[in-house]
PyMOL Python script that loads the backbone (N, CA, C, O; Angstrom):
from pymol import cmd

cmd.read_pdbstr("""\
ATOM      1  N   UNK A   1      -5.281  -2.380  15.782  1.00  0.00           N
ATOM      2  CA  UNK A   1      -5.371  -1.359  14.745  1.00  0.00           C
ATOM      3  C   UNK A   1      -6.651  -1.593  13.947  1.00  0.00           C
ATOM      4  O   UNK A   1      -6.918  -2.703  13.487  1.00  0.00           O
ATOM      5  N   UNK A   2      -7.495  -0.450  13.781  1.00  0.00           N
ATOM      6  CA  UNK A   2      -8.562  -0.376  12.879  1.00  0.00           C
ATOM      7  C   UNK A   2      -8.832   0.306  12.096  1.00  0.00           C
ATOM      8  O   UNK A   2      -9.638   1.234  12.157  1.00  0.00           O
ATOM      9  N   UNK A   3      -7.800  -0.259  10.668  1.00  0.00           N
ATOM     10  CA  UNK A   3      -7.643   0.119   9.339  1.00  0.00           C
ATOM     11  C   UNK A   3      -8.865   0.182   8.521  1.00  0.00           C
ATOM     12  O   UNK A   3      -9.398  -0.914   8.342  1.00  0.00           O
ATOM     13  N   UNK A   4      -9.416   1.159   8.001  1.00  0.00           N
ATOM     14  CA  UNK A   4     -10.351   0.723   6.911  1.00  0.00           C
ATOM     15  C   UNK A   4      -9.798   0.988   5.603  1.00  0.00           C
ATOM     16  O   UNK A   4      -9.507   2.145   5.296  1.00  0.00           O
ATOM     17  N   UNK A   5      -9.584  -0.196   4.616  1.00  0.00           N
ATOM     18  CA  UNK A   5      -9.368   0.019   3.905  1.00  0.00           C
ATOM     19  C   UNK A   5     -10.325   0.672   2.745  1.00  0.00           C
ATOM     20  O   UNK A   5     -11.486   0.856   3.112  1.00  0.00           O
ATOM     21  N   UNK A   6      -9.996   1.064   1.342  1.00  0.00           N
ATOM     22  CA  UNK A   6     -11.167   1.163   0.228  1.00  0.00           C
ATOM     23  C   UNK A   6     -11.044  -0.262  -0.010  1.00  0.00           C
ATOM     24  O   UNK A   6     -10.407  -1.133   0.583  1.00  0.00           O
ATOM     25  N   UNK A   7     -11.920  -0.292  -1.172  1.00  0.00           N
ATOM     26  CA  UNK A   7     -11.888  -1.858  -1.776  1.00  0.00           C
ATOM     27  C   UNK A   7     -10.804  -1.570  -3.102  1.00  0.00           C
ATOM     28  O   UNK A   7     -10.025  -2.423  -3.528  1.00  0.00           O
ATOM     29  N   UNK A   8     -10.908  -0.501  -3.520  1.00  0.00           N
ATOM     30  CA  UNK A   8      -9.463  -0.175  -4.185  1.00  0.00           C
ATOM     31  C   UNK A   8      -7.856  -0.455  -3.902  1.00  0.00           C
ATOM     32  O   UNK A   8      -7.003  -0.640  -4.770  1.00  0.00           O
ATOM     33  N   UNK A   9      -7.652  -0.440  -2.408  1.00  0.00           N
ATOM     34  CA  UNK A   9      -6.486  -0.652  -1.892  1.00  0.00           C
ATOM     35  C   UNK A   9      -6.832  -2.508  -1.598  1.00  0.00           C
ATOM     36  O   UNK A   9      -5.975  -3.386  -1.704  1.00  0.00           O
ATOM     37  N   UNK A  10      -7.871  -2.668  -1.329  1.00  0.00           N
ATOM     38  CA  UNK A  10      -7.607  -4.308  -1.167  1.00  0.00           C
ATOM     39  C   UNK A  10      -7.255  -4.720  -2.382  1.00  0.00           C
ATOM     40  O   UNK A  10      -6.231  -5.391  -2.508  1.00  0.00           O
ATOM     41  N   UNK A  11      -7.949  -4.426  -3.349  1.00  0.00           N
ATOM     42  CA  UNK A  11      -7.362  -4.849  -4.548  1.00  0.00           C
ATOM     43  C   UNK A  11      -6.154  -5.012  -4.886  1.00  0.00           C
ATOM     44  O   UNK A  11      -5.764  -5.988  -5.527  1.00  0.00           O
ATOM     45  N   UNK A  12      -5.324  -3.939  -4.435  1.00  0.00           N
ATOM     46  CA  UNK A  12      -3.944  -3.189  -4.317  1.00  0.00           C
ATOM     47  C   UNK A  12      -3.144  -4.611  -3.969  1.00  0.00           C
ATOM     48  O   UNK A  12      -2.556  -5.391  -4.717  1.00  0.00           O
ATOM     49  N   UNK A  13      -3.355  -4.628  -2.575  1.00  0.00           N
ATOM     50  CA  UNK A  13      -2.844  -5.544  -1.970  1.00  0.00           C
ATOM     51  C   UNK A  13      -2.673  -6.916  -2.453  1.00  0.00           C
ATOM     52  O   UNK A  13      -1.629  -7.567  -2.483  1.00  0.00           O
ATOM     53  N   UNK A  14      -4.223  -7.373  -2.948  1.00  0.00           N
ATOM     54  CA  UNK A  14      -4.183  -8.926  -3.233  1.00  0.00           C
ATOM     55  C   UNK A  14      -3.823  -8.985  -4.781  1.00  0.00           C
ATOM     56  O   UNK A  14      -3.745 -10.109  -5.278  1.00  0.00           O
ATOM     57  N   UNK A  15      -3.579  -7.789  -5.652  1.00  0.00           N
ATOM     58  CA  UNK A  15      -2.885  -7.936  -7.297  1.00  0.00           C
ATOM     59  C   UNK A  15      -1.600  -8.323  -6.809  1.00  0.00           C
ATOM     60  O   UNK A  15      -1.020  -9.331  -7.213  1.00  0.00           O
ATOM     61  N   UNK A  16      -0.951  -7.215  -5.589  1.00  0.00           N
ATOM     62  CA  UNK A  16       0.477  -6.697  -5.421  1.00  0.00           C
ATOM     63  C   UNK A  16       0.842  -7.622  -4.440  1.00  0.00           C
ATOM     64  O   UNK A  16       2.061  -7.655  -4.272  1.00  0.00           O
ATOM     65  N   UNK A  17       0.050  -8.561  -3.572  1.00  0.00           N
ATOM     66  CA  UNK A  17       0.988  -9.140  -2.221  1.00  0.00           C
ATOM     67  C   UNK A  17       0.316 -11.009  -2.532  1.00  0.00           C
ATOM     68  O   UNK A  17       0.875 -12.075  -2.273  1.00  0.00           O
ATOM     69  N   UNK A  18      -0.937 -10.763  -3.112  1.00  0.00           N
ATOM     70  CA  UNK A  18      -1.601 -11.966  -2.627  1.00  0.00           C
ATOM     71  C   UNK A  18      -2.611 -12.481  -1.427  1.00  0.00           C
ATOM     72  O   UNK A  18      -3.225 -13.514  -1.159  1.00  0.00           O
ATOM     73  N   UNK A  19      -2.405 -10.968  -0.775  1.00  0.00           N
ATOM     74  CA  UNK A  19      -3.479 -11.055   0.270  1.00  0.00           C
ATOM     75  C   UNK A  19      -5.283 -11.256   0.214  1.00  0.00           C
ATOM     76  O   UNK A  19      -5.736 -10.113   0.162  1.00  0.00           O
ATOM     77  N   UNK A  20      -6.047 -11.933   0.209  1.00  0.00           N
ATOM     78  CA  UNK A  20      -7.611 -11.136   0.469  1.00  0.00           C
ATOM     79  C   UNK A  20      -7.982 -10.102   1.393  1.00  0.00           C
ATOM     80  O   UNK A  20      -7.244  -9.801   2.331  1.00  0.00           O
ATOM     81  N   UNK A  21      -8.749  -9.712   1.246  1.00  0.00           N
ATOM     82  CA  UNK A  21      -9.524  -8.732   2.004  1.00  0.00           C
ATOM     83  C   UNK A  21      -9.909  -9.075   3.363  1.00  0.00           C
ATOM     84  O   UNK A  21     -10.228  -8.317   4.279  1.00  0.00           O
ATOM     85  N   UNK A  22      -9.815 -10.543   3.338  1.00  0.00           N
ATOM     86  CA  UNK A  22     -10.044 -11.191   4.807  1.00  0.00           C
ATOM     87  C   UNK A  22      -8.738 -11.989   5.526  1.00  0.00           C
ATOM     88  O   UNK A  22      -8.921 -12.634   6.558  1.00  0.00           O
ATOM     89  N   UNK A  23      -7.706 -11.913   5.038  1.00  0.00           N
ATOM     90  CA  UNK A  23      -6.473 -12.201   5.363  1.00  0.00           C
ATOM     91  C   UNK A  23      -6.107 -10.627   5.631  1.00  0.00           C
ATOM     92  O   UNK A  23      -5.908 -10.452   6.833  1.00  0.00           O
ATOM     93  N   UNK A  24      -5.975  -9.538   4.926  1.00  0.00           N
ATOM     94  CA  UNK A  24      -5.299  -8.479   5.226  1.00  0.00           C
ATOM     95  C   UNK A  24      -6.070  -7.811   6.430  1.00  0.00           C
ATOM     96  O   UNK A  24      -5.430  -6.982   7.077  1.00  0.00           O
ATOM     97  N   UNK A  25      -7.448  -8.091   6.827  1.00  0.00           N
ATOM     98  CA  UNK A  25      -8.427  -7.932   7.934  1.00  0.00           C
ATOM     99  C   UNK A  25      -7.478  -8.644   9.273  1.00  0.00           C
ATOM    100  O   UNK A  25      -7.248  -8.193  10.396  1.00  0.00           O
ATOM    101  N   UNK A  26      -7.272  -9.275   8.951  1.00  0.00           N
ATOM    102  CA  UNK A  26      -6.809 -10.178  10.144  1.00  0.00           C
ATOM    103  C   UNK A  26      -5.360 -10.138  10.461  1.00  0.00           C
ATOM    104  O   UNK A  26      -4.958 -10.940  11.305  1.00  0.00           O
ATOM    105  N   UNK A  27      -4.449  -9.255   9.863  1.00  0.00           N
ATOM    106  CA  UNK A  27      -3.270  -9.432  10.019  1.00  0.00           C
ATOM    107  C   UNK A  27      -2.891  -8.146  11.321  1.00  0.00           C
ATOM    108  O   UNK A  27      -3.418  -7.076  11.625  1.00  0.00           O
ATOM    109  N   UNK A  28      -1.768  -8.889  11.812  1.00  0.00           N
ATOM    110  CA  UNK A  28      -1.434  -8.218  13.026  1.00  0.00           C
ATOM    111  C   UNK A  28      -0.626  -6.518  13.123  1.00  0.00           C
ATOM    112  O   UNK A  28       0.059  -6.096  12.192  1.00  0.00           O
ATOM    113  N   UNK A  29      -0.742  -6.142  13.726  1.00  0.00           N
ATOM    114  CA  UNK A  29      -0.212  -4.676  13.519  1.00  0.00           C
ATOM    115  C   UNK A  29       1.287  -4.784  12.980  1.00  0.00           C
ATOM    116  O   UNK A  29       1.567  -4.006  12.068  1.00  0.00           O
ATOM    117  N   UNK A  30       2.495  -5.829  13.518  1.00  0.00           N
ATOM    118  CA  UNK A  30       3.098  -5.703  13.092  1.00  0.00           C
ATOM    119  C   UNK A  30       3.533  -5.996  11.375  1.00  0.00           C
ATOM    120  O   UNK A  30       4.299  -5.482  10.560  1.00  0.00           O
ATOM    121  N   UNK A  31       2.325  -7.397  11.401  1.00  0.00           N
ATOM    122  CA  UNK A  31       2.022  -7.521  10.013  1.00  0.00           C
ATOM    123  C   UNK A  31       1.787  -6.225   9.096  1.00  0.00           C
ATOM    124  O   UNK A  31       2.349  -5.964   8.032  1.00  0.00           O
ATOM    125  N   UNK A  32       0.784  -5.456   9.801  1.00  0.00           N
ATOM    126  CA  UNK A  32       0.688  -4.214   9.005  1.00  0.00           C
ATOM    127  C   UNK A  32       1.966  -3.381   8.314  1.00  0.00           C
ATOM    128  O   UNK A  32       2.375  -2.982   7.223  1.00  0.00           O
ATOM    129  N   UNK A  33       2.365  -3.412  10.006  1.00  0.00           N
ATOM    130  CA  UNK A  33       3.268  -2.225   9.322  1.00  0.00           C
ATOM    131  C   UNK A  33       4.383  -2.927   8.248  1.00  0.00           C
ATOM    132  O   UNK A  33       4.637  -2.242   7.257  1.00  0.00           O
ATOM    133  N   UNK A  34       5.164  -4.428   8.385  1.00  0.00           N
ATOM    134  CA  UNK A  34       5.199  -4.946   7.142  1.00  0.00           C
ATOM    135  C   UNK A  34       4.554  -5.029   5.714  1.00  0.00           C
ATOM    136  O   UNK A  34       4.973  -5.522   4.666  1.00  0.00           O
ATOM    137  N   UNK A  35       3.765  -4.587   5.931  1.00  0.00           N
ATOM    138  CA  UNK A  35       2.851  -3.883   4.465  1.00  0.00           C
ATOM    139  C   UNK A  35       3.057  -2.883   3.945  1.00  0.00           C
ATOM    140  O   UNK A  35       2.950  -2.478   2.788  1.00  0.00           O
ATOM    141  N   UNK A  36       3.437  -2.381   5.061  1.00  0.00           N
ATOM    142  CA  UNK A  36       3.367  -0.591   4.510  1.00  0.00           C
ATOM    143  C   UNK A  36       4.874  -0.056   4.258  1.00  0.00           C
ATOM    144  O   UNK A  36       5.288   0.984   3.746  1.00  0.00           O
ATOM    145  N   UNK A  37       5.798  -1.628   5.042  1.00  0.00           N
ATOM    146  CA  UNK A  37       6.812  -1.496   4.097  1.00  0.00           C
ATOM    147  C   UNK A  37       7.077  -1.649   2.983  1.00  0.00           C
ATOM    148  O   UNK A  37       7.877  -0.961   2.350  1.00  0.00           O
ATOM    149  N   UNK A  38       6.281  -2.819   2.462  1.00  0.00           N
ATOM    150  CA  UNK A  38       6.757  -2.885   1.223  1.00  0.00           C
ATOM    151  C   UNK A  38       5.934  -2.209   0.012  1.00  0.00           C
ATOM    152  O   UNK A  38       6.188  -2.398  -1.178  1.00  0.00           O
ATOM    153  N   UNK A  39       5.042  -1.501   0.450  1.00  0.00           N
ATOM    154  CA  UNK A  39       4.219  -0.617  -0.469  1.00  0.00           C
ATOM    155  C   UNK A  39       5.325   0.887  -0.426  1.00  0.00           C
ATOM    156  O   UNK A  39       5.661   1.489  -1.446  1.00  0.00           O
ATOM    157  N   UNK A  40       5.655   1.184   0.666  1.00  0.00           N
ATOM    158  CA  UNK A  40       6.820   2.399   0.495  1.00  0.00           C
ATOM    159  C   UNK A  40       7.661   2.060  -0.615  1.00  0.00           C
ATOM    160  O   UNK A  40       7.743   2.907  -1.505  1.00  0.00           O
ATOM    161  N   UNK A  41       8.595   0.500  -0.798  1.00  0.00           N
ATOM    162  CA  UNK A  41       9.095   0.236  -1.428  1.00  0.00           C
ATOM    163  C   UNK A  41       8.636   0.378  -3.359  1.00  0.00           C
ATOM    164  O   UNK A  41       9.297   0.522  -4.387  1.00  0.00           O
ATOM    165  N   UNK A  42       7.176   0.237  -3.036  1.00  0.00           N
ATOM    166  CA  UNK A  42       6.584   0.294  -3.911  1.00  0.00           C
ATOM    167  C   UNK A  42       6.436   2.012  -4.742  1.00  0.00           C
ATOM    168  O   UNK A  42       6.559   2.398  -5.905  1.00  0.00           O
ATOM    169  N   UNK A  43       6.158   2.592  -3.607  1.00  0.00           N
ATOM    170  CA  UNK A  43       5.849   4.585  -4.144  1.00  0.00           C
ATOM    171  C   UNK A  43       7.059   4.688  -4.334  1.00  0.00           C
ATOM    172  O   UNK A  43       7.236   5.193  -5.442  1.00  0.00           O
ATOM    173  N   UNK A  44       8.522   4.348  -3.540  1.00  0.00           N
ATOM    174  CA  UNK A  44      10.114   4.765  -4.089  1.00  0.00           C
ATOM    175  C   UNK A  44      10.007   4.162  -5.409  1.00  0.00           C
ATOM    176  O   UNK A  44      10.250   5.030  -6.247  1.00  0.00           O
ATOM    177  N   UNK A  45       9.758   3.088  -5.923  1.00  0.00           N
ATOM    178  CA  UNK A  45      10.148   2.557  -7.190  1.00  0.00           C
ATOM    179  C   UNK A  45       9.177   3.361  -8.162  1.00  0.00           C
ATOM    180  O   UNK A  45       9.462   3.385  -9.360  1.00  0.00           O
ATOM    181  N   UNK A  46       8.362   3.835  -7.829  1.00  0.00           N
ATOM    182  CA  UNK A  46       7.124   4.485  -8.742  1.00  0.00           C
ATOM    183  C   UNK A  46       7.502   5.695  -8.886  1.00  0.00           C
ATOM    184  O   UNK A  46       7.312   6.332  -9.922  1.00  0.00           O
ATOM    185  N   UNK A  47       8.160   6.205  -7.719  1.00  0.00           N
ATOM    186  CA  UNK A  47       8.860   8.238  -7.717  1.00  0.00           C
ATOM    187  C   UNK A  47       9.655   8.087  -8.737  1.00  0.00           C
ATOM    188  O   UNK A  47       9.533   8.793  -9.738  1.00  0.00           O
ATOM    189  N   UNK A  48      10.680   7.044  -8.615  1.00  0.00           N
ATOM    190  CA  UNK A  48      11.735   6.809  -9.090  1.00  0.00           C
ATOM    191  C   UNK A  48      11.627   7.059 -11.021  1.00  0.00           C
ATOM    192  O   UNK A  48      12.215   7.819 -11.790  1.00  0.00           O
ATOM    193  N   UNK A  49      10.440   5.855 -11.231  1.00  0.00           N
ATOM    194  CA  UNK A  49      10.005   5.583 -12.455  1.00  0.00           C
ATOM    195  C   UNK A  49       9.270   7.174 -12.881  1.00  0.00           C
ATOM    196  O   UNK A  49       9.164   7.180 -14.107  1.00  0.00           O
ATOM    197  N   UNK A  50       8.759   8.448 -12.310  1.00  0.00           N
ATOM    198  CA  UNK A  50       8.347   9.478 -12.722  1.00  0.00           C
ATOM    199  C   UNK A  50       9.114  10.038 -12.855  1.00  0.00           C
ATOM    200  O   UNK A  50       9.095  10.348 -14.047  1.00  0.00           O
ATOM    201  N   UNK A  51      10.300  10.666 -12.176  1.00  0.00           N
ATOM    202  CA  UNK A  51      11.362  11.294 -12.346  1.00  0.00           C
ATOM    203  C   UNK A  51      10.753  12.531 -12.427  1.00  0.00           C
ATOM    204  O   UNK A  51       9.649  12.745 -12.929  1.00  0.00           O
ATOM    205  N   UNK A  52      11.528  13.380 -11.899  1.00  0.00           N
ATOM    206  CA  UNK A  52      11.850  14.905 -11.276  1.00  0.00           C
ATOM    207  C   UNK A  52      10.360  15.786 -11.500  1.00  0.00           C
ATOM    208  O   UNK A  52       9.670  16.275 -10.605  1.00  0.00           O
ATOM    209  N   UNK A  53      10.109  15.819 -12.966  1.00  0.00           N
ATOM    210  CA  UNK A  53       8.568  16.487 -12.980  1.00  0.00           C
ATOM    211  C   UNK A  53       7.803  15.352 -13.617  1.00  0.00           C
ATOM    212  O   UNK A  53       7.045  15.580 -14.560  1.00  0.00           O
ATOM    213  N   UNK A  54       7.917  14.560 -13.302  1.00  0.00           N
ATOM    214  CA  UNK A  54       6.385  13.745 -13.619  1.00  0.00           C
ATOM    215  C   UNK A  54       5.596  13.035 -12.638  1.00  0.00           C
ATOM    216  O   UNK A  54       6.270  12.599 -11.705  1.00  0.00           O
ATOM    217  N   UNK A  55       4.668  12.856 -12.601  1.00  0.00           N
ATOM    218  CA  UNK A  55       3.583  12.523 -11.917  1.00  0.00           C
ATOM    219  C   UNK A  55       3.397  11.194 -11.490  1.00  0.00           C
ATOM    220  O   UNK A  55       3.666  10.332 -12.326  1.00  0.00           O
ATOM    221  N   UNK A  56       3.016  10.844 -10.435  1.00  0.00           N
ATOM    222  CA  UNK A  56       3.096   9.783  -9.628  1.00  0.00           C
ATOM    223  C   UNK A  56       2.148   8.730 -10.440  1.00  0.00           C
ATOM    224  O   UNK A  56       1.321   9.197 -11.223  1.00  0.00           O
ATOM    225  N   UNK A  57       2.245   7.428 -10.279  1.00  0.00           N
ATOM    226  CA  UNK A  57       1.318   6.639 -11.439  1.00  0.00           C
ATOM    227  C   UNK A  57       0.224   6.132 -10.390  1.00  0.00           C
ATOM    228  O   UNK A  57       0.660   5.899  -9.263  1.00  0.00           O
ATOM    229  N   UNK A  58      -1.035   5.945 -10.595  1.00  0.00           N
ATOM    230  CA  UNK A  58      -2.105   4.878  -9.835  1.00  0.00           C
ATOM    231  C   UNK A  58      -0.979   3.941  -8.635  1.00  0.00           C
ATOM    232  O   UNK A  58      -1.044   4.017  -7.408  1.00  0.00           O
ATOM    233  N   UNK A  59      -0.489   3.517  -9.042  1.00  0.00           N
ATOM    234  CA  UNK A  59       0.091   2.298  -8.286  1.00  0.00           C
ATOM    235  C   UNK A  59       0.946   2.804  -7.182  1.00  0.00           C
ATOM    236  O   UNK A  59       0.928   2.322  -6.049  1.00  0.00           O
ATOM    237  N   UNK A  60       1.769   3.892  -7.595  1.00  0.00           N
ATOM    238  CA  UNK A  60       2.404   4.562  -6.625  1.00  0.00           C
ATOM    239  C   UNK A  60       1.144   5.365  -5.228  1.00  0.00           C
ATOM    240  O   UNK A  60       0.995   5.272  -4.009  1.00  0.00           O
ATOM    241  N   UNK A  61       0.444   6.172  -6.477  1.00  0.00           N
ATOM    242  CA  UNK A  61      -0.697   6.524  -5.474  1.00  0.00           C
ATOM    243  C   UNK A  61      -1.365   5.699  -4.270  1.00  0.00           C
ATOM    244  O   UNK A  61      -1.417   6.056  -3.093  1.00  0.00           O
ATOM    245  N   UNK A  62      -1.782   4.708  -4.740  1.00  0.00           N
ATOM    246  CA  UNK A  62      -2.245   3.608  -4.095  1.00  0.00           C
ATOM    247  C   UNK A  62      -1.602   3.410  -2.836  1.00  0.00           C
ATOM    248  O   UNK A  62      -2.072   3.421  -1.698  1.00  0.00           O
ATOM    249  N   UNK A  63      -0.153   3.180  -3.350  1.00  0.00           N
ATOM    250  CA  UNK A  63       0.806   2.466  -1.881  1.00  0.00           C
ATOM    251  C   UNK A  63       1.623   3.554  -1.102  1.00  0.00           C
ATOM    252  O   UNK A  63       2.469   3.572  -0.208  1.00  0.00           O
ATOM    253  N   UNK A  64       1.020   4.354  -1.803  1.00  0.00           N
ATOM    254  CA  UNK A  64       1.366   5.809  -1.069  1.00  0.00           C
ATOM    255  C   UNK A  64       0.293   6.240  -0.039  1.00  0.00           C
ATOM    256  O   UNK A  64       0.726   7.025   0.804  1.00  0.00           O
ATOM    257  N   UNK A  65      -1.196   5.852   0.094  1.00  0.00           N
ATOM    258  CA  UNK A  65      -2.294   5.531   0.695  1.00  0.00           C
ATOM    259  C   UNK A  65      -2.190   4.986   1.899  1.00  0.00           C
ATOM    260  O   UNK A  65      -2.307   5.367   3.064  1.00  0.00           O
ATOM    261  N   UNK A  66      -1.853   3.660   1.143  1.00  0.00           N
ATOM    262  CA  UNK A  66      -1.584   2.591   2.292  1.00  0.00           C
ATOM    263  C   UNK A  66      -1.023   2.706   3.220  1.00  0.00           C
ATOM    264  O   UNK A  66      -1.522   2.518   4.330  1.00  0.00           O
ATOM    265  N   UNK A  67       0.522   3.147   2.949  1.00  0.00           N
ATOM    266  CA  UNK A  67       1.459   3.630   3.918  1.00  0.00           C
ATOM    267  C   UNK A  67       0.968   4.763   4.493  1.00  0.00           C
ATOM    268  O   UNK A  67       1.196   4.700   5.701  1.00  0.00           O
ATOM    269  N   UNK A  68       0.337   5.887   4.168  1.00  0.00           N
ATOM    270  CA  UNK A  68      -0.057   6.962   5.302  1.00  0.00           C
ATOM    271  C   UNK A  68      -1.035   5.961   6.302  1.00  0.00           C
ATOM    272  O   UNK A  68      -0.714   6.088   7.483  1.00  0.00           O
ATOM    273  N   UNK A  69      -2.132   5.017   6.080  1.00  0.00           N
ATOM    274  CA  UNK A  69      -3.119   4.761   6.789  1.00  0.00           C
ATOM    275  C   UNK A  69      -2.784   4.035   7.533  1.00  0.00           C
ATOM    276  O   UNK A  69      -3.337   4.185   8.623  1.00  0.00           O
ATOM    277  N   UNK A  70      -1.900   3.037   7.462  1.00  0.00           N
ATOM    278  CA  UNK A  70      -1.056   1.976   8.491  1.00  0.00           C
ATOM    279  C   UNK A  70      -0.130   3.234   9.430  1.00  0.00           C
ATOM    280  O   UNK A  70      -0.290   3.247  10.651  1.00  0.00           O
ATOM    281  N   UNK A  71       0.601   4.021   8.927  1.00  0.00           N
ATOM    282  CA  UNK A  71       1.338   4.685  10.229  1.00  0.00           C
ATOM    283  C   UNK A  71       0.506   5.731  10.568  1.00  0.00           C
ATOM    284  O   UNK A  71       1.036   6.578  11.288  1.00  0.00           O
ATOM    285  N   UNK A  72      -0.833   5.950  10.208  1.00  0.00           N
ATOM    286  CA  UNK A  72      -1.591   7.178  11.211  1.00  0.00           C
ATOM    287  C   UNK A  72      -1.609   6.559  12.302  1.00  0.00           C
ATOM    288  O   UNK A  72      -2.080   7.092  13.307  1.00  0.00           O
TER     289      UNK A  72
END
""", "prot")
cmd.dss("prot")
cmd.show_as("cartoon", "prot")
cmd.util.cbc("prot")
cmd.orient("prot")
């Protein structure tokens, strides 16, 4: 898999998981898609926290990103 991330979403990752930019480079597809689980986990808890008409926050956005680009 050849993810490009922004440097925005690495950020994402290594605030939110602990990863670098050169650890999350190197991780295996299935690793991936373990990422993009727990960033889903992340946009449900963020939908959750907007509720019905409010707007998704940065953070949700973010791992809402992530997860489309790992399962394209």
């Amino acid at each position: 898999m050849d993810i490009k991330f922004t440097e925005k979403e690495y950020e994402f990752i290594e605030s939110e998981f602990g990863y670098t930019k050169e650890q999350v480079d190197g991780l295996s597809p299935d690793e991936l898609y373990d990422l993009a689980d727990d960033c889903f986990v992340i946009e449900e808890e963020e939908t959750v926290a907007a509720g019905e008409d409010g707007e998704l926050s940065e953070r949700g956005e973010t791992a809402a990103g992530i997860v489309t680009k790992v399962n394209e």
